[in-house]
N, C-alpha and C positions, 0 to 999 in steps of 0.2 A: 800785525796784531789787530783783532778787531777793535772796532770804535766800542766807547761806552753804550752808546746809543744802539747797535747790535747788538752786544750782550743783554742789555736790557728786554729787547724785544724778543731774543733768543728766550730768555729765563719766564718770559710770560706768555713765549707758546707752548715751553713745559709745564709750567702750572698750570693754562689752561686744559694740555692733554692729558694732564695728572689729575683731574676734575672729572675729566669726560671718563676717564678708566676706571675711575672710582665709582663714577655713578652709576654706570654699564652694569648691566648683570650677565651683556655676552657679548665678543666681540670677535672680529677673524680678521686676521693679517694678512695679506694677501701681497703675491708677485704682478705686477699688471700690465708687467709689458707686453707688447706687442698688439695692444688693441687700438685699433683706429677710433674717432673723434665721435663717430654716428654713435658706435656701438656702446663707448662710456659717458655717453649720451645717457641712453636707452638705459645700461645700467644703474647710473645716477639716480634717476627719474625713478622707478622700480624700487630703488632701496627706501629713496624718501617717500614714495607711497605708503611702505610699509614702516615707516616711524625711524627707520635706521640714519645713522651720522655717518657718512662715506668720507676720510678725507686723504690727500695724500699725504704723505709726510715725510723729515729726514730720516734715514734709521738711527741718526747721530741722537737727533730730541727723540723721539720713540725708545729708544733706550733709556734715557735719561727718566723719561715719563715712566715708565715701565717699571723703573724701580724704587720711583718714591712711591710707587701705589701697591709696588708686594708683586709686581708681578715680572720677575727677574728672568721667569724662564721664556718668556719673549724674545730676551736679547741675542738668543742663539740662533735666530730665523730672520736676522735684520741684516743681510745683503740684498743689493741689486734696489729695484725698484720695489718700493713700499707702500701700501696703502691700508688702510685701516678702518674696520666697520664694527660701530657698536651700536647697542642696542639699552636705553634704559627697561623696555618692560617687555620684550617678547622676544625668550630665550632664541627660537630659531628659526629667525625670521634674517638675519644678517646670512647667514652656515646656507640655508635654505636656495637664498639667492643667488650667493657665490658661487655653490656647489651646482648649481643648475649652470650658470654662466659660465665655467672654468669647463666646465662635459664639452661644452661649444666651441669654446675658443681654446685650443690645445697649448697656447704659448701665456696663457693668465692660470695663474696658480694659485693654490690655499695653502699657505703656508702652516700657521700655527693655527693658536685663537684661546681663550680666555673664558670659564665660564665660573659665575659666584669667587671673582677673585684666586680662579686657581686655573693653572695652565691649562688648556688640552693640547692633545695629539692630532693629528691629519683625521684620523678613524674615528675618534668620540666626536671630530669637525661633520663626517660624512653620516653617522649615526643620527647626529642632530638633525640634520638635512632631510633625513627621511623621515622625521617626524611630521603629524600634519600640524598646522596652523592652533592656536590656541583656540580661535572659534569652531573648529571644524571638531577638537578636544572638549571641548565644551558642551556643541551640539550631541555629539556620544553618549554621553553621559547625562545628559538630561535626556534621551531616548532610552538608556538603558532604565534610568529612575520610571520613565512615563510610560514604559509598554507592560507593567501587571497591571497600574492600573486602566490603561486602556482595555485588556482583557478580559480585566473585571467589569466593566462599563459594558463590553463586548455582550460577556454570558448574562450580565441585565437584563438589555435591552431583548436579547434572544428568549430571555423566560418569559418579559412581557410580549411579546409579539406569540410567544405560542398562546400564554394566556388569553390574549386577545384573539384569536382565531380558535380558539376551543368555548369560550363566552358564547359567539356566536349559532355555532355548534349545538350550544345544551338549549339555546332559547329555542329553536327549531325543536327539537326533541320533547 
């Protein structure tokens, strides 16, 4: 039987990971064996650039965690080796990375994942992934907003410069 002293620290790495899940607006569960030390390196590095929480974990507390936060349908992808990436503010930025990283290394998998509190699938994990970047969504759309008025700015400047070359024109005449 364990000591008190384990259960304790057991019970506050769930509540811990029942914190992070809850404040997550996306996260992806993933299988991670078989990758050498360089390469979870490089990935580590990669997810924290991009604002994301990479950790490993038991599937014993991930479960646990999993279902005081509402998200039960986790529990069904918790063998083998476990690791877990969330994200508080940029949906597919965690999916993005894995789903790039797992194309590469054939033996690191995606398991599930979790978006606004509700389970997803493998396929809304790879849909996500082909999204671009929230700035790159951003920049979009402020081009879609700026190009009539760029246009308009366009056919301005083109009336003044005929204007301007026919002024010329009439003084002569």
């Amino acid at each position: 039987m364990p000591s008190v002293k384990v259960l304790e620290q057991k019970k506050q790495i769930v509540a811990d990971l029942t914190d992070v899940l809850k404040g997550a607006c996306a996260g992806v569960v993933v299988d991670y064996k078989g990758i050498n030390v360089a390469d979870d390196t490089a990935l580590r590095k990669e997810l924290r650039e991009a604002g994301v929480k990479y950790s490993v974990v038991k599937n014993t507390l991930l479960g646990l965690a999993a279902k005081e936060a509402g998200l039960e349908g986790l529990c069904d992808v918790l063998e083998g080796t476990t690791a877990i990436a969330t994200c508080a503010e940029d949906y597919v930025a965690a999916a993005r990375i894995l789903c790039k990283f797992s194309d590469t290394h054939k033996t690191f998998a995606v398991k599930s994942g979790f978006l606004d509190n509700d389970v997803i699938d493998i396929e809304k994990i790879t849909s996500l992934a082909k999204l671009p970047s929230r700035e790159i969504l951003l920049a979009t759309v402020c081009n879609v907003f700026n190009a009539p008025i760029a246009s308009f700015a366009r056919a301005v400047q083109a009336i003044v410069d005929k204007q301007g070359e026919a002024a010329p024109a009439e003084a002569e005449a």
